[in-house]
DRENDO-1510 file (C-alpha; in Angstrom, 1 decimal, always signed):
<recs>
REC; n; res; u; v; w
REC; 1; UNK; +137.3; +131.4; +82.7 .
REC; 2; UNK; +134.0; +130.3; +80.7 .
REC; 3; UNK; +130.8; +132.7; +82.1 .
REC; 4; UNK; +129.4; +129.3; +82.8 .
REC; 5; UNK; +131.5; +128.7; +85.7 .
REC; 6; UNK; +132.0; +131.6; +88.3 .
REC; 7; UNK; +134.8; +132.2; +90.8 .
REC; 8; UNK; +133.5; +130.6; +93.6 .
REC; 9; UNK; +133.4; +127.6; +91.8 .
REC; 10; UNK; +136.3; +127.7; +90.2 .
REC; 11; UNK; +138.3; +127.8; +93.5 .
REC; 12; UNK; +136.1; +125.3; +94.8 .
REC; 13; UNK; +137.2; +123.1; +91.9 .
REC; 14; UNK; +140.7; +124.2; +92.2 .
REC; 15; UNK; +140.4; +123.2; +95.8 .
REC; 16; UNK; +139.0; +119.6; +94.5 .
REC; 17; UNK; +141.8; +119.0; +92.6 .
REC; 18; UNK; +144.5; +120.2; +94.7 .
REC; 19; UNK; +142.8; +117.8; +97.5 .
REC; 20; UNK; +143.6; +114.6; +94.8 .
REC; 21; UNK; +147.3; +115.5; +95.1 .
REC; 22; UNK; +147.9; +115.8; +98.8 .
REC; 23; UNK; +149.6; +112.8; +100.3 .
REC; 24; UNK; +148.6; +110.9; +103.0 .
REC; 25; UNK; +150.4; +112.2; +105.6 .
REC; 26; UNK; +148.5; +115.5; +105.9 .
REC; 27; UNK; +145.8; +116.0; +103.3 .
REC; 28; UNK; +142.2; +115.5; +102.0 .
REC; 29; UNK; +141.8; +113.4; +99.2 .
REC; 30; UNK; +138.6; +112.5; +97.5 .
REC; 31; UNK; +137.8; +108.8; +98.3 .
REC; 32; UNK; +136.7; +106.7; +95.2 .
REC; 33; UNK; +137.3; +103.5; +94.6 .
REC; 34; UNK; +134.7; +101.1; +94.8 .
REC; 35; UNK; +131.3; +100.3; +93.9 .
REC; 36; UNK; +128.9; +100.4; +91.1 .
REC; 37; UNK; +130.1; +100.4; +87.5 .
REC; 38; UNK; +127.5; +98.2; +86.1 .
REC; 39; UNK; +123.6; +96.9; +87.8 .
REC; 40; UNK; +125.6; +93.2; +87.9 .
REC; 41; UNK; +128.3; +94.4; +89.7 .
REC; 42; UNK; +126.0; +96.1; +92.3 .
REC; 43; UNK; +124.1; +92.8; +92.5 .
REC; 44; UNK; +127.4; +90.8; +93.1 .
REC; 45; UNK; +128.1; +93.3; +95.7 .
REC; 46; UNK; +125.2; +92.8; +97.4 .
REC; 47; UNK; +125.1; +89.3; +97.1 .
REC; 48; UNK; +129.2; +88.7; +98.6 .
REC; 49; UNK; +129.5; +91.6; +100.1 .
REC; 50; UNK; +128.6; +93.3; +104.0 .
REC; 51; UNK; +128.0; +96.9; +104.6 .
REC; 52; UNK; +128.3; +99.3; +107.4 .
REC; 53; UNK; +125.9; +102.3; +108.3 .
REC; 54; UNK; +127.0; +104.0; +111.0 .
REC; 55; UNK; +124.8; +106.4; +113.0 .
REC; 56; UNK; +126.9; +108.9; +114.5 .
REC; 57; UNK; +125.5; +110.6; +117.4 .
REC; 58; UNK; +128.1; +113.4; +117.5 .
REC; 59; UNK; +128.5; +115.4; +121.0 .
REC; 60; UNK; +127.8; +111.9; +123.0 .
REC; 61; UNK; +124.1; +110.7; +123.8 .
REC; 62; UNK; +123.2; +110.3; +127.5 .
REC; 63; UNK; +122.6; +106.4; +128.1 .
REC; 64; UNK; +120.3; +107.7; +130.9 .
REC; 65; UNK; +118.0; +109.2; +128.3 .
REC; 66; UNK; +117.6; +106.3; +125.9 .
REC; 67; UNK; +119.1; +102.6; +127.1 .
REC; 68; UNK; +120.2; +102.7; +130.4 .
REC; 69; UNK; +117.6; +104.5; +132.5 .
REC; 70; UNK; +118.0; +104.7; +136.4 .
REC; 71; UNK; +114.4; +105.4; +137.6 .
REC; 72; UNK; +114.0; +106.4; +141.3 .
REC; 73; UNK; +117.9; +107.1; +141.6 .
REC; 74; UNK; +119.6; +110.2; +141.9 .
REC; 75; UNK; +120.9; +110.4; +138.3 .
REC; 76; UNK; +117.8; +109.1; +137.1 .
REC; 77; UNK; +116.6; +112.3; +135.2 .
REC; 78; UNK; +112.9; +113.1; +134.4 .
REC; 79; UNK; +112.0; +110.7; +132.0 .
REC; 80; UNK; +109.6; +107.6; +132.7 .
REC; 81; UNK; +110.3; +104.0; +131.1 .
REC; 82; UNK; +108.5; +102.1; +128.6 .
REC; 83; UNK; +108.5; +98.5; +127.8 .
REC; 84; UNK; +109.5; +97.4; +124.6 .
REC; 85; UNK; +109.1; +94.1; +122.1 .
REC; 86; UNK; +111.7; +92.3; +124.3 .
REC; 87; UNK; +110.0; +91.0; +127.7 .
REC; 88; UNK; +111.8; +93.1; +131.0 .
REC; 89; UNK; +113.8; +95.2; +128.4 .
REC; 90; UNK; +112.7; +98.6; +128.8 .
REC; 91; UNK; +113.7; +101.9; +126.9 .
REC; 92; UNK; +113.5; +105.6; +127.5 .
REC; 93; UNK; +109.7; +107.2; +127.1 .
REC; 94; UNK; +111.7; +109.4; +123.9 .
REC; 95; UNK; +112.0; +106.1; +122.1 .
REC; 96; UNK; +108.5; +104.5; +121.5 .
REC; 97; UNK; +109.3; +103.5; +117.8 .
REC; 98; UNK; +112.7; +101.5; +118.4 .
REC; 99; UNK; +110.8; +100.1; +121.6 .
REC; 100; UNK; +109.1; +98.0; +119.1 .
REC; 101; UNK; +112.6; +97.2; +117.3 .
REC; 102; UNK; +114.5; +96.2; +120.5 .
REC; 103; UNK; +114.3; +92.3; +118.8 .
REC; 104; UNK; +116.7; +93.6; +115.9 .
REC; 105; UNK; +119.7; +95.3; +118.4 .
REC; 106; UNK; +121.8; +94.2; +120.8 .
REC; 107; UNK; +122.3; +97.0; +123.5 .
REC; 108; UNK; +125.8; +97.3; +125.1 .
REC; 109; UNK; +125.4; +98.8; +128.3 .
REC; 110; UNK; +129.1; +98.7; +129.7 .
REC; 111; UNK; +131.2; +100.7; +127.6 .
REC; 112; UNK; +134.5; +101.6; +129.3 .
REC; 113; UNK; +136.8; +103.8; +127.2 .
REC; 114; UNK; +139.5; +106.1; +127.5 .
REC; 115; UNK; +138.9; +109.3; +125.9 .
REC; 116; UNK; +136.9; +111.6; +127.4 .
REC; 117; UNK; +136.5; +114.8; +125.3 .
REC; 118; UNK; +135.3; +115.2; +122.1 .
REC; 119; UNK; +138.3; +115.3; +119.8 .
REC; 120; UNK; +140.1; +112.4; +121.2 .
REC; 121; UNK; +136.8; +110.3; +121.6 .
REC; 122; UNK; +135.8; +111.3; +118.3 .
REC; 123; UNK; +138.7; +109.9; +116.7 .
REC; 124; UNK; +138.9; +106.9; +119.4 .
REC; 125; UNK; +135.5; +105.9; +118.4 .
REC; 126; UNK; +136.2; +106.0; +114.5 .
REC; 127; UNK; +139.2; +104.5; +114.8 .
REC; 128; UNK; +139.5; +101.6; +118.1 .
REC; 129; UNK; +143.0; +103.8; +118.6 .
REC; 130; UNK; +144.1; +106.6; +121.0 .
REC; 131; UNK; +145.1; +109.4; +118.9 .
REC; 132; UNK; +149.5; +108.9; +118.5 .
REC; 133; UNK; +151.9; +111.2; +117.8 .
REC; 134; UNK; +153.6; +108.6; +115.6 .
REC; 135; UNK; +150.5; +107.1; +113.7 .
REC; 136; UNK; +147.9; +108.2; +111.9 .
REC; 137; UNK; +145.2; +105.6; +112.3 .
REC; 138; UNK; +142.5; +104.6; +109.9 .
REC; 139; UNK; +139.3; +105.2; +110.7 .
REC; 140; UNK; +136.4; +102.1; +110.2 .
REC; 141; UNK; +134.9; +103.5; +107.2 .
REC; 142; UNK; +138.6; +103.6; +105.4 .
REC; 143; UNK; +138.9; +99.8; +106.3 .
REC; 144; UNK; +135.3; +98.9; +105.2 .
REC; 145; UNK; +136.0; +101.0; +101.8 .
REC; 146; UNK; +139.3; +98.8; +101.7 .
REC; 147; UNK; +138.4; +94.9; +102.5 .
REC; 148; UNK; +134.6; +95.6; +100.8 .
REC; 149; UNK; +135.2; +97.7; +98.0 .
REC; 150; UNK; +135.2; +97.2; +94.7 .
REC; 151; UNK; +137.9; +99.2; +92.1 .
REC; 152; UNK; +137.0; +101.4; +89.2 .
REC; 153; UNK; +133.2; +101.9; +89.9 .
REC; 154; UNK; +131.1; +104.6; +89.9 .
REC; 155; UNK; +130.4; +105.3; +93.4 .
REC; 156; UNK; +132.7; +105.9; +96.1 .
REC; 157; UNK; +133.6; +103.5; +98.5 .
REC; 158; UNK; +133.2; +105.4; +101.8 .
REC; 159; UNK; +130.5; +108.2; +102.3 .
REC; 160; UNK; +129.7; +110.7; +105.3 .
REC; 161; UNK; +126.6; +112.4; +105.4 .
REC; 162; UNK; +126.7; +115.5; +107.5 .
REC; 163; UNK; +128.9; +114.3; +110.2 .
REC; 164; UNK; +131.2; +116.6; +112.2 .
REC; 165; UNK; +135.1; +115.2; +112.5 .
REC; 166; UNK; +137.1; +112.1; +111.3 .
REC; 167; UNK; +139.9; +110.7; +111.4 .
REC; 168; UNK; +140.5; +109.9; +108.0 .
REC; 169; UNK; +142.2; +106.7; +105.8 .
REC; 170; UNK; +145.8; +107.4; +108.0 .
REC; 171; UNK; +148.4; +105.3; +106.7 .
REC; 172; UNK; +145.6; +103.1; +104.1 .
REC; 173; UNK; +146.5; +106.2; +101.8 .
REC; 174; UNK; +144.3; +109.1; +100.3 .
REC; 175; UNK; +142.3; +106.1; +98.1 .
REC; 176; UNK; +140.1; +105.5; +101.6 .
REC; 177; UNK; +139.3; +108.9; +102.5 .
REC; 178; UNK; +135.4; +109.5; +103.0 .
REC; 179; UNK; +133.5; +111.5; +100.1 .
REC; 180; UNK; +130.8; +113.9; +102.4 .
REC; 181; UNK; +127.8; +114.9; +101.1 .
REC; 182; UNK; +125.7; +117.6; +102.4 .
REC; 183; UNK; +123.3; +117.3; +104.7 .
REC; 184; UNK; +120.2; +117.0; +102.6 .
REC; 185; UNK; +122.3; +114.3; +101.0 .
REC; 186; UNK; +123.3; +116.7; +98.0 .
REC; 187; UNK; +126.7; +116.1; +96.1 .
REC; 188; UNK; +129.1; +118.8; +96.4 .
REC; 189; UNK; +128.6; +121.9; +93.4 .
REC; 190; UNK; +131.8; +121.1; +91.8 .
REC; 191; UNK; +131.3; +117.5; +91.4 .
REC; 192; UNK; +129.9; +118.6; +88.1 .
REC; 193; UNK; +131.1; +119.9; +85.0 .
REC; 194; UNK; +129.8; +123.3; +83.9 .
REC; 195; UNK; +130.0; +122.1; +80.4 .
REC; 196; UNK; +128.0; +120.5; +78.4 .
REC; 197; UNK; +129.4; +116.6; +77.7 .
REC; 198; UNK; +131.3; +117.2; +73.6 .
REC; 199; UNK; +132.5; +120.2; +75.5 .
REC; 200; UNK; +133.8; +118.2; +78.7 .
REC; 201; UNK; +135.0; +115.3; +76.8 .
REC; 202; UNK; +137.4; +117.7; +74.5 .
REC; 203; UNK; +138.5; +119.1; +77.7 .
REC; 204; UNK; +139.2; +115.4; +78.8 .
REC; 205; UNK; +141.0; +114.1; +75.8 .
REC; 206; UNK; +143.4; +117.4; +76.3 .
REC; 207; UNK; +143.9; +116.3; +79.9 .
REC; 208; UNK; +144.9; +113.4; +78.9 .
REC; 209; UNK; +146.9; +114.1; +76.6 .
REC; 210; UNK; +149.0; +116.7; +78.4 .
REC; 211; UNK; +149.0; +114.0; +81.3 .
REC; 212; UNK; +150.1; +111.2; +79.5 .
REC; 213; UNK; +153.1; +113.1; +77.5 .
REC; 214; UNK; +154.4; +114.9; +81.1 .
REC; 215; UNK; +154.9; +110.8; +82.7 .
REC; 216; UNK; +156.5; +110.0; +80.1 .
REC; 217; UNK; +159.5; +111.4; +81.3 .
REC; 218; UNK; +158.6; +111.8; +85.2 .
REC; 219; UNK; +157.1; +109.1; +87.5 .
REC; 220; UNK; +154.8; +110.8; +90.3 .
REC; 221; UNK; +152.5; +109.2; +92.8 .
REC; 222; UNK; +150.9; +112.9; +92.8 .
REC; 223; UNK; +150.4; +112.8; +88.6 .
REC; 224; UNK; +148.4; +108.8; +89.0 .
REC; 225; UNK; +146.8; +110.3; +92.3 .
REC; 226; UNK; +145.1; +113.4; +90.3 .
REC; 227; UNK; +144.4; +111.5; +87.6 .
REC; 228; UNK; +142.5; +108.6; +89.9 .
REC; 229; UNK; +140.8; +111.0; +91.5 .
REC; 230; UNK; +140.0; +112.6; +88.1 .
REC; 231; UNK; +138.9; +109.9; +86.5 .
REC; 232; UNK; +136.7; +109.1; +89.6 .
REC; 233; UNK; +135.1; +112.1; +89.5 .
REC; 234; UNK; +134.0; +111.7; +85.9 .
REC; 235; UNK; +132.7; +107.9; +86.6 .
REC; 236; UNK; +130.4; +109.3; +89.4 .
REC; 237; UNK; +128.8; +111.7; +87.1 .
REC; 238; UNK; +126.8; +108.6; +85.9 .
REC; 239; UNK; +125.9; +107.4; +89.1 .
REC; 240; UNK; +124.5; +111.0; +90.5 .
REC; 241; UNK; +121.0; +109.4; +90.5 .
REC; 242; UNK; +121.8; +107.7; +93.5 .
REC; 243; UNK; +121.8; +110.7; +95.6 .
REC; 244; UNK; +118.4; +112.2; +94.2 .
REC; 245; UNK; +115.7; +111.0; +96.9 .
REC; 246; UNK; +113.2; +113.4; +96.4 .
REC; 247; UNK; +110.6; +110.9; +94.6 .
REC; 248; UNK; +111.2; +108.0; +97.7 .
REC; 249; UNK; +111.1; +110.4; +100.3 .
REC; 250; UNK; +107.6; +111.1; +99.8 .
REC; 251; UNK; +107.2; +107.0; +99.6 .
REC; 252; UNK; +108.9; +106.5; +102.5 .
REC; 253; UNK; +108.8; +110.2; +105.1 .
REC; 254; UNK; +106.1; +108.2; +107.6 .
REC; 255; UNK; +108.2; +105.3; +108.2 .
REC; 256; UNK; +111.6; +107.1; +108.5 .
REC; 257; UNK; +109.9; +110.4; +109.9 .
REC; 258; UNK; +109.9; +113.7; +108.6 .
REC; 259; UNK; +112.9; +115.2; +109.6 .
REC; 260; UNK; +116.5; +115.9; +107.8 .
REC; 261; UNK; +118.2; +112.7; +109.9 .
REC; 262; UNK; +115.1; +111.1; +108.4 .
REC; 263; UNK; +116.6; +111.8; +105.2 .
REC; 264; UNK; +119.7; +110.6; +105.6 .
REC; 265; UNK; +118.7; +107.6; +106.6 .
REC; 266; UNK; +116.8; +106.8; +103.8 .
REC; 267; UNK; +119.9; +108.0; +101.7 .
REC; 268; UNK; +122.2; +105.5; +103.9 .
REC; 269; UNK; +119.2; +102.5; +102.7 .
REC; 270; UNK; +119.5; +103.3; +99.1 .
REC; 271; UNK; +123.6; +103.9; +99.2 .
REC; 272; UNK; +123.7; +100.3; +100.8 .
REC; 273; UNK; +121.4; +98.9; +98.1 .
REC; 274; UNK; +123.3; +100.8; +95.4 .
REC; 275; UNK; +126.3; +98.6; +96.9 .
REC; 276; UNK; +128.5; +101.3; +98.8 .
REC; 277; UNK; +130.3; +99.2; +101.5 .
REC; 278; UNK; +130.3; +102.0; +104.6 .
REC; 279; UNK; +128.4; +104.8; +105.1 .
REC; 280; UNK; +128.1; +107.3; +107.9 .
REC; 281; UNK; +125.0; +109.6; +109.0 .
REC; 282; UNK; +125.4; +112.4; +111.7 .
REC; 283; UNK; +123.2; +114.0; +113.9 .
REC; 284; UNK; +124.5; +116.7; +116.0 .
REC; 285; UNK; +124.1; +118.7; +119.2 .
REC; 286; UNK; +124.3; +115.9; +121.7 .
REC; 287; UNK; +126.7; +117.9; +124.1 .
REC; 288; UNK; +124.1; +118.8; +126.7 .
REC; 289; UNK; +126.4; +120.6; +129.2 .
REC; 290; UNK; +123.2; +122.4; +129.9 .
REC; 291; UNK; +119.7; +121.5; +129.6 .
REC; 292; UNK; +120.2; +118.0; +129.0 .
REC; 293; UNK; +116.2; +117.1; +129.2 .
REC; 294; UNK; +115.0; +119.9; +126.9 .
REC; 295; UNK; +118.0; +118.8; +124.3 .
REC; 296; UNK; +117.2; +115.2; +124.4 .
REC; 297; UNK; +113.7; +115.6; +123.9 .
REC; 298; UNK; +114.5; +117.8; +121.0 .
REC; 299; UNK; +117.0; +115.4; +119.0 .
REC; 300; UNK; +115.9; +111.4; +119.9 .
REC; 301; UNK; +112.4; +111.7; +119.0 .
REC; 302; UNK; +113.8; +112.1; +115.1 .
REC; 303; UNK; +116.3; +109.9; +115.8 .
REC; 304; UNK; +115.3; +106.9; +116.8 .
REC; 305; UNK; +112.2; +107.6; +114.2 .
REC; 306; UNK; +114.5; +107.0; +111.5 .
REC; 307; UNK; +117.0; +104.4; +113.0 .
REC; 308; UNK; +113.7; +102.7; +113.8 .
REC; 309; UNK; +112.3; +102.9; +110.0 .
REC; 310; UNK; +116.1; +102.2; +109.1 .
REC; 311; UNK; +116.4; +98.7; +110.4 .
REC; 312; UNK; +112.6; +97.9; +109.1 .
REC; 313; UNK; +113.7; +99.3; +105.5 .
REC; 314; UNK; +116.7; +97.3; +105.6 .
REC; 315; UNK; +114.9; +94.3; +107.1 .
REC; 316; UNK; +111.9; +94.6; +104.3 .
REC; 317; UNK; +114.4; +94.6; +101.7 .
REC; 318; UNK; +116.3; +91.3; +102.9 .
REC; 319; UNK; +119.6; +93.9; +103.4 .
REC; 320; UNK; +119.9; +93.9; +107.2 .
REC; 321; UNK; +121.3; +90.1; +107.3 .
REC; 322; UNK; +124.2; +92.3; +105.4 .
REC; 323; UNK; +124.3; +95.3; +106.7 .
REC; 324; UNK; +125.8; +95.9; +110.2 .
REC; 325; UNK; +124.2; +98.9; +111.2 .
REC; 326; UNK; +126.4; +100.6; +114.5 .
REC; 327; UNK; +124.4; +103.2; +116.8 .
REC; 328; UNK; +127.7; +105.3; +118.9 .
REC; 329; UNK; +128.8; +108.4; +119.5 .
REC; 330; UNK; +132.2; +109.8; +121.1 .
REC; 331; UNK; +131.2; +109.6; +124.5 .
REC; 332; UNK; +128.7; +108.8; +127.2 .
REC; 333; UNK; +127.3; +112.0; +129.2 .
REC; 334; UNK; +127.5; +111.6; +133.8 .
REC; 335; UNK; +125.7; +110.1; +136.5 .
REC; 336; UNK; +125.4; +113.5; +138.1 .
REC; 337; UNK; +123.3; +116.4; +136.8 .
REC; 338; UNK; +124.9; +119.8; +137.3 .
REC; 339; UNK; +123.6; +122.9; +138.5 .
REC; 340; UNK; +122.6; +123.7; +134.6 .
REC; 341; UNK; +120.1; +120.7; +134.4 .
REC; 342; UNK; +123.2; +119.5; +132.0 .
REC; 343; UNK; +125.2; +116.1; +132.0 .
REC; 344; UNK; +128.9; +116.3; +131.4 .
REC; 345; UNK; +131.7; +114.4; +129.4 .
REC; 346; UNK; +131.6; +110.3; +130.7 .
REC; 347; UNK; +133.3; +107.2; +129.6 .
REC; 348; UNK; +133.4; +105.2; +132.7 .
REC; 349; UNK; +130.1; +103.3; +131.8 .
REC; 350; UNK; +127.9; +104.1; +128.7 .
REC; 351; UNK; +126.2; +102.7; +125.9 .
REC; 352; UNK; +126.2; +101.8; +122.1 .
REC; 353; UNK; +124.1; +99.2; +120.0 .
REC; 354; UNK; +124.2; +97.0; +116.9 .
REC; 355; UNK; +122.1; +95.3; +114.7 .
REC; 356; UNK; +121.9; +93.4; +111.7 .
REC; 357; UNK; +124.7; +91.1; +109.7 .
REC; 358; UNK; +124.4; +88.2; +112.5 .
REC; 359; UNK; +124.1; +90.3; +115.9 .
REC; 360; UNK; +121.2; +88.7; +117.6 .
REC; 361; UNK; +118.6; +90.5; +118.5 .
REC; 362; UNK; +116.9; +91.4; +122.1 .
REC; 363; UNK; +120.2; +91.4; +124.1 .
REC; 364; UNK; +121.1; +93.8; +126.3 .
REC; 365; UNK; +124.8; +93.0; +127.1 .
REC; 366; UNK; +126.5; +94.4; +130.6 .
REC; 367; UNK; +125.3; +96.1; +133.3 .
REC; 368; UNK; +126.2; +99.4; +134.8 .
REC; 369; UNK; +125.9; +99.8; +138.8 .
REC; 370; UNK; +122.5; +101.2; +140.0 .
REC; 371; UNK; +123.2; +104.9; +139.6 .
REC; 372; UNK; +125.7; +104.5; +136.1 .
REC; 373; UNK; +128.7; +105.6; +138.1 .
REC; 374; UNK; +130.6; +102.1; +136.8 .
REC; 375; UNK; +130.7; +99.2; +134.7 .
REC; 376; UNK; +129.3; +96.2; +137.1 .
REC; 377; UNK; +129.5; +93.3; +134.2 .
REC; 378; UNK; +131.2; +92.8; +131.3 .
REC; 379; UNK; +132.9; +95.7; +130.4 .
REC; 380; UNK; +133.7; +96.4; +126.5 .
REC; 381; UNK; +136.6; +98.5; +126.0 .
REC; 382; UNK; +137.2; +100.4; +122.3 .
REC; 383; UNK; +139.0; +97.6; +121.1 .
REC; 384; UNK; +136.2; +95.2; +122.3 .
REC; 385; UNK; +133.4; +97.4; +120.1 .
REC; 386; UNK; +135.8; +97.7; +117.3 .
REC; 387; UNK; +136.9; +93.6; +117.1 .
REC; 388; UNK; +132.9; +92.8; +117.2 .
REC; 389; UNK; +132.5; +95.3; +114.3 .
REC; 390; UNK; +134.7; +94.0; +112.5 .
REC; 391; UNK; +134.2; +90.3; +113.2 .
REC; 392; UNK; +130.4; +91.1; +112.0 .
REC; 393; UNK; +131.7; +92.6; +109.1 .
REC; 394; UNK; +133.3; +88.7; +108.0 .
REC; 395; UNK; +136.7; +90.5; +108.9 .
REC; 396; UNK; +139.7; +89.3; +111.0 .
REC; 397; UNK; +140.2; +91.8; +114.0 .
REC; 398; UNK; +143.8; +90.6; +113.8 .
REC; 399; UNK; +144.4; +91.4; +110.5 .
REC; 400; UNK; +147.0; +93.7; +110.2 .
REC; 401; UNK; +147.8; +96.5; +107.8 .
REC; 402; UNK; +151.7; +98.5; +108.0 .
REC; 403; UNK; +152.1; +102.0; +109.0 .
REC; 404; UNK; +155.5; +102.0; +107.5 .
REC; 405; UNK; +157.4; +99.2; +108.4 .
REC; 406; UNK; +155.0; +98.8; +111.9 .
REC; 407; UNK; +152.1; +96.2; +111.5 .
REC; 408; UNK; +149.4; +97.2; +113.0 .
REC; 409; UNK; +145.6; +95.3; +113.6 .
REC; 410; UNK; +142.3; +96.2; +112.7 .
REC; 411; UNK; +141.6; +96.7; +116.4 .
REC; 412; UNK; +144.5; +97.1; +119.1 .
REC; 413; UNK; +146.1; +94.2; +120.6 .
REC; 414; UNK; +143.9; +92.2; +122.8 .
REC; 415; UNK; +141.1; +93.5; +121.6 .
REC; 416; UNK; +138.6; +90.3; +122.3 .
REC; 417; UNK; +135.5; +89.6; +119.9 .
REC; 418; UNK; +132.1; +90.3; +122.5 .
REC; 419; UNK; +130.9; +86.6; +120.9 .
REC; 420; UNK; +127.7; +86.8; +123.2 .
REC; 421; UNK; +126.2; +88.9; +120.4 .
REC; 422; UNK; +126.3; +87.1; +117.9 .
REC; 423; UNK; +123.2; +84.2; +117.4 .
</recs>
């Protein structure tokens, strides 16, 4: 083992590569496959191609506490309303910077879903599917990365940065899968070599070597798996610029607001610009079982800071006309307020937003009842959410892909397009 390279990192890179040859019925395989080889291609990407950011609100915002406020009711919660850019639209007093970006999103304010804890409405909410038994569904991101991406480029087609739980490429393969990044938007340690580059590319040329004389005899998904994965690896080494934000942040830390989701979503901007098609930022701790108020004033002030700079970044930059940009997490939280000051699990009626490739902006779509208990207008199931997605994203929501021999559609059967929301 060269003293350049220590244990830890060894088994960390052993792990790396052990990930490439899992299948896709039960492991974790480093997702590469499309984007930037060249400053043309990103330029063609960006030119024919949509995007996705998602902002993942793990644990389940309360809709009470940003969209969907019930002043003077029993559920109503201790937070006053404030207008916003759109006339008799009004937001939660946590959220003064996307009050002046309400004409960029379209609110739904009547989601009705069917899973009501966190694992299940994690994967529901990546996926449009109730977790099965029999199939292993993809998740958005691994659909993006497959209709949007571009093969043998630098940068991967699907990145997560510091979100909690996925669902994975399911039966798309272990070429889908998500490539995470920390949560200061740093690339994993072992993504690079130890070695200095005559030193790596010996090592390469004997890889390939060995490689090429063992298939010449055997044929193995798992040998072309490692070596894609490889090879990937390697190509990203020339792109790791993308990931260094250091410089912009101090360019840009008042307009996205100086805080780690801040950050990311300045990271999300230049991945979308750098032409990645789907990219996912977390923030965490929504699950306010207790001390719902003192939570939610702790977490949406940087929140909606940076979705707020987000969408004017994006906007500025003549990238939001391309880039859907989806505000959800798993679930919403109750009507009632429990004896810890906390709101539990909901998914009766809550809310998510879009903006940007041709969602009009200003609309609030749906309408809960007047304390949130139910959906009193338009409801939007999963399949709903996930057929608007992916009609925004230019892609047929009845497109379908086999698990096996079973075809199945981007989003479920009967899933209907919410066509009010788009201009």
């Amino acid at each position: 083992m060269p003293p350049t390279c220590s244990r830890s990192e060894h088994l960390s890179r052993r792990a790396l590569f052990k990930g490439t040859l899992a299948t896709a019925a039960g492991g974790v395989v480093m997702n590469f496959g499309g984007l930037t080889s060249s400053a043309a291609l990103a330029e063609e990407v960006k030119r024919e191609k949509k995007h996705c950011i998602l902002l993942w609100m793990n644990g389940g915002i309360s809709q009470f506490e940003t969209f969907d406020m019930k002043v003077g009711r029993p559920t109503g919660g201790v937070f006053r309303p404030i207008s916003t850019n759109v006339p008799g639209t009004q937001v939660c007093e946590l959220m003064p910077k996307m009050a002046q970006q309400m004409d960029k999103i379209a609110v739904i304010r009547s989601m009705r879903t069917s899973e009501v804890d966190h694992p299940g409405g994690i994967y529901l909410m990546h996926t449009g599917y109730r977790p099965s038994a029999n199939v292993r569904f993809p998740e958005v991101g691994a659909i993006v990365a497959k209709y949007h991406g571009s093969e043998g480029s630098d940068l991967p087609n699907f990145v997560k940065v510091s979100t909690q739980g996925d669902a994975g490429a399911g039966f798309l393969g272990p070429k889908y899968l998500p490539f995470g990044v920390g949560s200061r938007g740093e690339l994993p340690t072992f993504s690079a070599s130890p070695h200095d580059p005559a030193h790596e590319l010996r090592r390469h040329e004997l890889r390939s070597f060995l490689e090429d004389e063992y298939v010449r005899t055997r044929k193995s998904d798992l040998v072309r798996m490692h070596r894609e994965s490889y090879e990937a690896a390697r190509r990203l080494n020339k792109a790791r610029e993308v990931f260094k934000i250091d410089a912009e942040w101090e360019q840009h830390r008042e307009l996205y607001g100086d805080s780690a989701f801040g950050r990311r979503c300045l990271l999300a901007r230049k991945l979308v610009e750098s032409g990645v098609p789907f990219i996912e930022v977390g923030q965490s701790s929504y699950d306010s079982h207790a001390d719902n108020f003192a939570w939610h004033k702790g977490l949406a002030p940087p929140m909606e800071h940076a979705w707020a700079g987000l969408l004017v970044d994006l906007q500025q930059r003549g990238l939001l006309e391309k880039t859907l940009v989806v505000w959800a997490g798993e679930i919403g939280r109750t009507p009632k307020i429990n004896n810890r000051a906390g709101r539990d699990h909901y998914v009766r009626s809550w809310t998510t937003a879009l903006a940007g490739c041709g969602i009009k902006g200003g609309v609030v779509y749906g309408e809960s009842d007047a304390d949130g208990v139910e959906v009193k207008d338009k409801p939007v199931t999963e399949g709903d959410f996930f057929a608007t997605i992916y009609h925004a994203l230019s892609l047929d929501p009845k497109a379908e892909n086999l698990a096996g021999v079973r075809p199945v559609p981007l989003a479920p059967f009967g899933s209907k397009v919410v066509s009010d929301l788009f201009g």
